[in-house]
C-alpha positions in Angstrom: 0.0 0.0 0.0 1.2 3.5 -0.9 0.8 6.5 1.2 -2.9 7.8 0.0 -3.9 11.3 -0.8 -7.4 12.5 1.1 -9.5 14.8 0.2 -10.5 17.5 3.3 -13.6 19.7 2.9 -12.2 23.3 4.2 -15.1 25.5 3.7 -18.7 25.6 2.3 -19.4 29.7 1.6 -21.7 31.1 -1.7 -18.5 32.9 -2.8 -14.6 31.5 -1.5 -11.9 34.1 -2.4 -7.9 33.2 -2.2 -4.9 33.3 -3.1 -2.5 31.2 -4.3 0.7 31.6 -3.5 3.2 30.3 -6.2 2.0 29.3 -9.5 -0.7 26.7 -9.8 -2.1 24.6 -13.3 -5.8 25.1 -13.7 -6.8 21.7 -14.3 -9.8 22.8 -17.2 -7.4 24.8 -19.4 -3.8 24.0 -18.1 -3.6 27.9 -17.8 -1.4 28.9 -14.9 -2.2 31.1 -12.5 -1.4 32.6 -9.2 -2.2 36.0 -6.9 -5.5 36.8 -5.9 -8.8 34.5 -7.2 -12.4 34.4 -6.6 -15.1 31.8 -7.1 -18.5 32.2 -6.6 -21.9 30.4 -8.2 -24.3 31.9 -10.2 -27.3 30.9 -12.8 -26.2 27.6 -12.3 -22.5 28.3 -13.3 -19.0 28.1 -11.3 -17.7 31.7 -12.1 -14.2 32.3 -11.9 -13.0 36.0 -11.3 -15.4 36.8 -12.9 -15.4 34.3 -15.9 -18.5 31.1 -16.0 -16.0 28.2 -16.2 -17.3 24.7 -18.2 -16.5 22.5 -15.9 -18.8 21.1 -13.2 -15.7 22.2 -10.5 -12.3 24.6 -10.3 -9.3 22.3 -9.6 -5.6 24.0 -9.5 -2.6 21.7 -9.2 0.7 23.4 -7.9 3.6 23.7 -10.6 5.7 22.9 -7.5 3.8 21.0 -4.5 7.2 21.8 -2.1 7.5 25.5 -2.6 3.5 26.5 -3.6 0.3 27.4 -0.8 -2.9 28.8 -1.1 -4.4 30.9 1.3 -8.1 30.5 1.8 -9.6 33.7 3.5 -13.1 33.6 6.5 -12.6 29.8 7.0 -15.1 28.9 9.9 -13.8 26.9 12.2 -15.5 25.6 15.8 -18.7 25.5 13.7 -21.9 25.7 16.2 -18.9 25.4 19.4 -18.7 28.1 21.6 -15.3 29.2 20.0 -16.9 30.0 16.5 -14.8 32.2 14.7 -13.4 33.0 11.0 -10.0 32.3 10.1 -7.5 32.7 7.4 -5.7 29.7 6.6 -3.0 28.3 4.2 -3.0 24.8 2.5 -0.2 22.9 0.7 -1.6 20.5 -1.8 -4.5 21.1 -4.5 -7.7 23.1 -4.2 -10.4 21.9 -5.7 -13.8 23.8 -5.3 -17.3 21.9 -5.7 -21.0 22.6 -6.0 -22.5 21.4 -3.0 -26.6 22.5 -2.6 -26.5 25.9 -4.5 -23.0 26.7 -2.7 -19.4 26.0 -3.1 -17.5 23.8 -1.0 -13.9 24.3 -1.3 -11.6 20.6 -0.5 -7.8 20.5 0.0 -6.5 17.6 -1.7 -3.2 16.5 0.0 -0.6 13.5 1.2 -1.6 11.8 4.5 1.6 12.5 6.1 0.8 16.7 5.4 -2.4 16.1 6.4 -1.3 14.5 9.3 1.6 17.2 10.5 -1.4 20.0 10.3 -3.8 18.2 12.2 -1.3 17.0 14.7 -0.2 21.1 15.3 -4.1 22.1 15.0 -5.8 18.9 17.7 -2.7 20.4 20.2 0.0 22.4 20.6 3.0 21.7 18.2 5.0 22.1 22.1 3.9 18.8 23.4 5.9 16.4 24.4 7.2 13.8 21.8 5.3 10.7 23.3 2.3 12.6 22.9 2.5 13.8 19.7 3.5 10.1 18.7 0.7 8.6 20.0 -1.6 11.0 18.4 -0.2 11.0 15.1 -0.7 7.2 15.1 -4.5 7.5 16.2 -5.0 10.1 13.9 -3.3 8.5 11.1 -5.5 5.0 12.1 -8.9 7.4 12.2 -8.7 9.1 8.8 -7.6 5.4 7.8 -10.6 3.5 9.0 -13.2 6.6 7.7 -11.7 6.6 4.2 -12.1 2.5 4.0 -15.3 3.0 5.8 -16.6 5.4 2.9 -15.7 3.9 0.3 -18.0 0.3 1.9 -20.7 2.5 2.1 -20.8 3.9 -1.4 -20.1 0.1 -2.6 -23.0 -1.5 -0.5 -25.4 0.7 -1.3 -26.8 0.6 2.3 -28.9 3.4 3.8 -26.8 5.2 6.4 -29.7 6.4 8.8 -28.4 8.0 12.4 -32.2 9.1 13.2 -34.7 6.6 15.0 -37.8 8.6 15.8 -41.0 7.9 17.2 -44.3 10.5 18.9 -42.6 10.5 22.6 -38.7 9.9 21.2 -35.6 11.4 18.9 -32.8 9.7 18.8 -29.7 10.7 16.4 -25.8 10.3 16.4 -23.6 12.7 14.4 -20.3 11.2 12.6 -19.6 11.1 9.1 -23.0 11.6 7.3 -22.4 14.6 6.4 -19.7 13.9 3.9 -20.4 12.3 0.7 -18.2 14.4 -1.5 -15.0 14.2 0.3 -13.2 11.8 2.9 -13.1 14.2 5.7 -14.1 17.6 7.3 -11.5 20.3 8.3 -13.1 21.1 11.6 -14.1 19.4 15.1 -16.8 17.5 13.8 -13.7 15.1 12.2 -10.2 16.3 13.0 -9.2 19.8 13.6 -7.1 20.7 10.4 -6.2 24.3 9.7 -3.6 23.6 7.0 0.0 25.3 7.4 -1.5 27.9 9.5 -1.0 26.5 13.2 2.7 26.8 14.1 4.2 23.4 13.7 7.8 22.3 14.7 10.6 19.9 14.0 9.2 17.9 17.0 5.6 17.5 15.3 7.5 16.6 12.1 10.2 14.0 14.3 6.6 12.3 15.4 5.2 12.1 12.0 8.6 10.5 10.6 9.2 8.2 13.4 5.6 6.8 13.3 5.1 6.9 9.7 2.9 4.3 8.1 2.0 3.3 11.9 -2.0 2.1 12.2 -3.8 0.7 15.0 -5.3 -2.2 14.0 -7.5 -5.2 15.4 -8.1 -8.5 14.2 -6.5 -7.1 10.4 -8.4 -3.8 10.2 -7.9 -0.1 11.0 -8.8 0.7 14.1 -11.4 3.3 14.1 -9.3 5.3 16.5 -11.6 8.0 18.4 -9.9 10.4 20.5 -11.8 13.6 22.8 -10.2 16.1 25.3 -10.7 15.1 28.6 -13.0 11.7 29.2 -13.6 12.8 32.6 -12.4 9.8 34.4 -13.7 7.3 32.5 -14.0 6.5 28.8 -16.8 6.0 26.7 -18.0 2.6 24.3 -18.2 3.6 21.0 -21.7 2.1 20.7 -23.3 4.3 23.2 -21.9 7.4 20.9 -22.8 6.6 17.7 -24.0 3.8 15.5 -25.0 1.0 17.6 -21.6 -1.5 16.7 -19.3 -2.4 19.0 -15.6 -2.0 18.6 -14.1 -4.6 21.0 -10.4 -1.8 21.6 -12.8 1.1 21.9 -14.5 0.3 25.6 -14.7 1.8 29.1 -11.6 1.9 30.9 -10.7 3.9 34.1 -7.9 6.9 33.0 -6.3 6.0 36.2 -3.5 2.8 37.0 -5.9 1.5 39.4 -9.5 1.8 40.4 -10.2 5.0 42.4 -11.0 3.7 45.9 -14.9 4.0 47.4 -16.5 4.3 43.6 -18.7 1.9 42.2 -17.7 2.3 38.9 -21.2 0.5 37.4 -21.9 4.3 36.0 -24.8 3.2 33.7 -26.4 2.8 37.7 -27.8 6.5 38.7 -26.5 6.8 42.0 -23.1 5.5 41.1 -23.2 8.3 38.5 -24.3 10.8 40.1 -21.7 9.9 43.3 -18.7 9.7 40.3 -19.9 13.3 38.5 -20.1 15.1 42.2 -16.5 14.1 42.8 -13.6 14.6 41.5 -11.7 11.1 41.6 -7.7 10.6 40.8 -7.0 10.1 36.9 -4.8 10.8 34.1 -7.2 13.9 33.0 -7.9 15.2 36.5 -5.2 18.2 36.2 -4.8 21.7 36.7 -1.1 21.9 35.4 -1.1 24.7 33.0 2.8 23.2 31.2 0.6 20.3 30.8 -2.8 21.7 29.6 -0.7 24.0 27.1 0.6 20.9 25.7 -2.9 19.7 24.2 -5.3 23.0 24.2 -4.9 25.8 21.8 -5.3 29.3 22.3 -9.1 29.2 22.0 -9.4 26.0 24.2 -7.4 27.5 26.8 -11.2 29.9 27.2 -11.8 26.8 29.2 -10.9 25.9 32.1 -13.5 23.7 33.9 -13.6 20.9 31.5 -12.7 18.0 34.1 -15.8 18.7 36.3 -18.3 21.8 36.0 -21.2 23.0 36.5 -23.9 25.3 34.0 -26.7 27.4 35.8 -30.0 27.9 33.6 -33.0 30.2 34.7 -36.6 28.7 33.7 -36.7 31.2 31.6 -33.6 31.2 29.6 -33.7 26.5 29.8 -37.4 27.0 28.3 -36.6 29.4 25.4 -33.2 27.2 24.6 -35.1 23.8 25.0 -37.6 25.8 22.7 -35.5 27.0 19.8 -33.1 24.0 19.7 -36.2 21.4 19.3 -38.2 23.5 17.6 -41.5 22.6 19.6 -42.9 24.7 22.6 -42.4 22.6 25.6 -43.7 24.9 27.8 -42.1 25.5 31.0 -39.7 23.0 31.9 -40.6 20.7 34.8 -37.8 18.1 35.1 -34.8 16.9 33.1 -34.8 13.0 33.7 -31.9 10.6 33.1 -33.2 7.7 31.4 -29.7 5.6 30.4 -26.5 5.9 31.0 -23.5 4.7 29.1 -20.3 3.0 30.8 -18.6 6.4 31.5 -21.8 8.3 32.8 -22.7 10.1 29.8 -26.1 9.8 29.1 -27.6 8.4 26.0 -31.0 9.2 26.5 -32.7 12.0 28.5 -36.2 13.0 29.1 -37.1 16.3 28.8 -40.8 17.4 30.7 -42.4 20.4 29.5 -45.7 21.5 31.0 -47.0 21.2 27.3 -45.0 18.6 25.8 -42.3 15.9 27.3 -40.1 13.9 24.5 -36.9 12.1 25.1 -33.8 12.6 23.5 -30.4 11.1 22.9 -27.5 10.2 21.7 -25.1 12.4 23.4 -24.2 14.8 21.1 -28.1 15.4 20.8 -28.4 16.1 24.3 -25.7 18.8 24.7 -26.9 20.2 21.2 -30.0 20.8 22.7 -28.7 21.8 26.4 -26.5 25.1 25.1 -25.9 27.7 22.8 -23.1 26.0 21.4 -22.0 22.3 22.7 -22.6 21.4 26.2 -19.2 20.2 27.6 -20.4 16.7 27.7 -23.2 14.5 28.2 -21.9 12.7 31.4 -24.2 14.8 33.9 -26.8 15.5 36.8 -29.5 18.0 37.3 -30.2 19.9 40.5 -33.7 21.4 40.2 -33.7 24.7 42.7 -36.3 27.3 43.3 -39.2 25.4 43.1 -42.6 27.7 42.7 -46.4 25.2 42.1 -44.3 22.6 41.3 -42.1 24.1 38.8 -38.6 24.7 39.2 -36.9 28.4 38.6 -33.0 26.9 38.3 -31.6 24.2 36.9 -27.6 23.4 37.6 -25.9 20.9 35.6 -23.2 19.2 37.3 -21.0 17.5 34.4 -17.6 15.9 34.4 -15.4 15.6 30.9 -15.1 17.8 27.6 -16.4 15.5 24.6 -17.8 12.2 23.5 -15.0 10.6 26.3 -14.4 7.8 23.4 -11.1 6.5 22.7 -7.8 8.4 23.4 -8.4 11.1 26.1 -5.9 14.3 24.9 -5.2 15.8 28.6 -4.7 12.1 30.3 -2.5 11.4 27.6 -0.5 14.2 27.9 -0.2 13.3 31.5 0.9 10.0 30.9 3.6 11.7 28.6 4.8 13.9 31.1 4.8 10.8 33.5 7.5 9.0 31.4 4.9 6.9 29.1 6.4 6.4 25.6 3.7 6.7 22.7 3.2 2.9 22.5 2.3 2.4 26.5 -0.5 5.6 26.3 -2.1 4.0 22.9 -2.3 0.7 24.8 -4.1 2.5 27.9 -6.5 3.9 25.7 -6.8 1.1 23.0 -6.9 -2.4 24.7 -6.6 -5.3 22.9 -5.2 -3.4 19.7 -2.0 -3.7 18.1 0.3 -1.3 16.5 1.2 -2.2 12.4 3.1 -0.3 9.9 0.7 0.0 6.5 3.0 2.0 4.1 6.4 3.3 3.7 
């Protein structure tokens, strides 16, 4: 097997505008071009600068892949997260732009091994230590690995790819790669954070990528789908009780911890050992305030967070009504109760009832829940409700008591930076994380 090239959906705007930065073939004409360019769609058309162009897409190859960029300009990144913001970013490789639902989507075609030294500097800080950076080049080598392979089976099986089971009193969806039918991958958290040449990288992101090139996880002879979130809160997460319901025997619930926190019954899909594990703050990898540590994985823009081990959210009646409200898009009245109804192995809930005064519906899976509990993301699905204030039987506060930043599935970023700065080498932390899966090198 040769190294593959991936294709990465960057941005989906009405009108994109870069500029390339050495000289680049336009694939349509063989013209070459470079400097500032703009595409937009009209009456039907790709028009470039200006110019209706025949094809059905804009792809520019560049002259020389070692020495030429683009620079795409108001790329969104931490779409619907509570870090939202535009960006401009730079991309080695090709730029192909797409019509995608009366809009252009613009999709960096590119090596692995780039992709790989961008994502590594973008998921974490291009400072961490090298037994770090190992082990997450490896898991996010194996990911983009198992979603490319997993792709491709869908498009040959012809099988209907349906996340949603709904009913009158129930919604139930997971989010994963749906979404993308006309490229392998998205650029932002909803796959891999990867913000091209932009985020400073370093000779000890490129040392990782080199020393741990070709390396896959992989059980019983395939690619492991290798998930990975930033702080699992304790505990990790099946991969069944995030998204589709199949189990992957190295992605299960272990304790981020060498042995067992003491006085914890660690049964979490139980309510009361849940809600006894979320109100505390038990030893683990992830439980850390050390900011050399916590510079090591979170950007800039994570470092707004600080509170991502446990925390706590305060919502009026008023402002959890409205929310509930406009995220559902039903009136449920005022809110009366927010009910745990499953757990999963970490605590995270799966399914939750929601009871409105007018209507009550249950929801789930995770990313569902904290869709519909924030502006943005909740923090994580693994919490319990306090219900304060309480005036004719309805309450006037609701606090959220929560423990872990993200689905908790797979490699957790903080514990393993701990475990780096603990002496672990790359192979020992993807072992932790990954039971039962082996390391193999795919390419060369």
């Amino acid at each position: 097997m040769n190294q593959p090239t991936i294709k990465v959906g960057i941005m989906y705007e009405p009108e994109i505008r870069f500029v390339l930065n050495g000289y680049h073939m336009l694939r349509e004409t063989g013209e070459i071009m470079n400097g500032a360019q703009t595409v937009s769609f009209s009456e039907g058309k790709i028009v470039l600068n200006g110019v209706p162009v025949k094809s059905a897409n804009v792809v520019l190859n560049p002259v020389d892949p070692k020495t030429a960029s683009f620079d795409l300009f108001d790329v969104t990144i931490g779409i619907h997260f509570h870090w939202e913001r535009k960006e401009n970013q730079r991309f080695k490789g090709s730029l192909c732009i797409i019509v995608e639902n009366e809009k252009l989507t613009a999709i960096n075609d590119i090596p692995l091994e780039d992709y790989l030294e961008s994502v590594i500097s973008s998921e974490m800080s291009a400072t961490s230590s090298i037994e770090l950076l190992k082990a997450h080049a490896v898991i996010s080598r194996s990911w983009l690995l198992a979603q490319v392979i997993k792709g491709k089976e869908l498009k040959q099986s012809a099988k209907n790819y349906n996340p949603v089971a709904e009913t009158a009193t129930e919604y139930i969806r997971w989010y994963d790669r749906e979404d993308h039918v006309n490229f392998d991958v998205c650029a932002d958290d909803h796959c891999q954070r990867y913000q091209g040449i932009t985020r400073q990288t370093s000779e000890l992101v490129r040392q990782a990528i080199t020393e741990t090139f070709g390396l896959t996880l992989m059980h019983n002879g395939k690619v492991c789908d290798a998930r990975f979130s930033k702080s699992c809160g304790g505990v990790a997460e099946t991969f069944e009780n995030v998204w589709e319901p199949e189990v992957h025997p190295y992605l299960q619930a272990i304790v981020d911890n060498p042995q067992n926190p003491e006085g914890f019954d660690l049964d979490l899909t139980k309510e009361t050992a849940a809600e006894n594990w979320i109100r505390s703050a038990p030893e683990a990898f992830c439980n850390t305030h050390d900011k050399q540590v916590l510079s090591q994985v979170l950007n800039d823009y994570d470092q707004e967070t600080t509170d991502f081990y446990r925390w706590k959210v305060n919502y009026s009646q008023q402002v959890i009504a409205e929310l509930i409200a406009r995220k559902r898009g039903h009136d449920f009245g005022q809110i009366v109760d927010l009910i745990p109804v499953e757990r999963g192995k970490s605590g995270r809930l799966k399914k939750l009832k929601i009871v409105g005064s007018k209507l009550t519906l249950t929801i789930g899976k995770e990313l569902e829940i904290r869709k519909t509990l924030s502006e943005s993301h909740l923090y994580s699905s693994a919490f319990v409700v306090d219900k304060l204030k309480i005036e004719n039987g309805i309450p006037q506060e609701f606090v959220l008591t929560g423990a872990g930043w993200g689905h908790g599935v797979g490699l957790c970023q903080i514990g393993a930076a701990v475990m780096g700065e603990k002496g672990h080498v790359f192979d020992e932390i993807l072992m932790h994380y990954f039971r039962g899966a082996e390391l193999e090198k795919l390419y060369q």
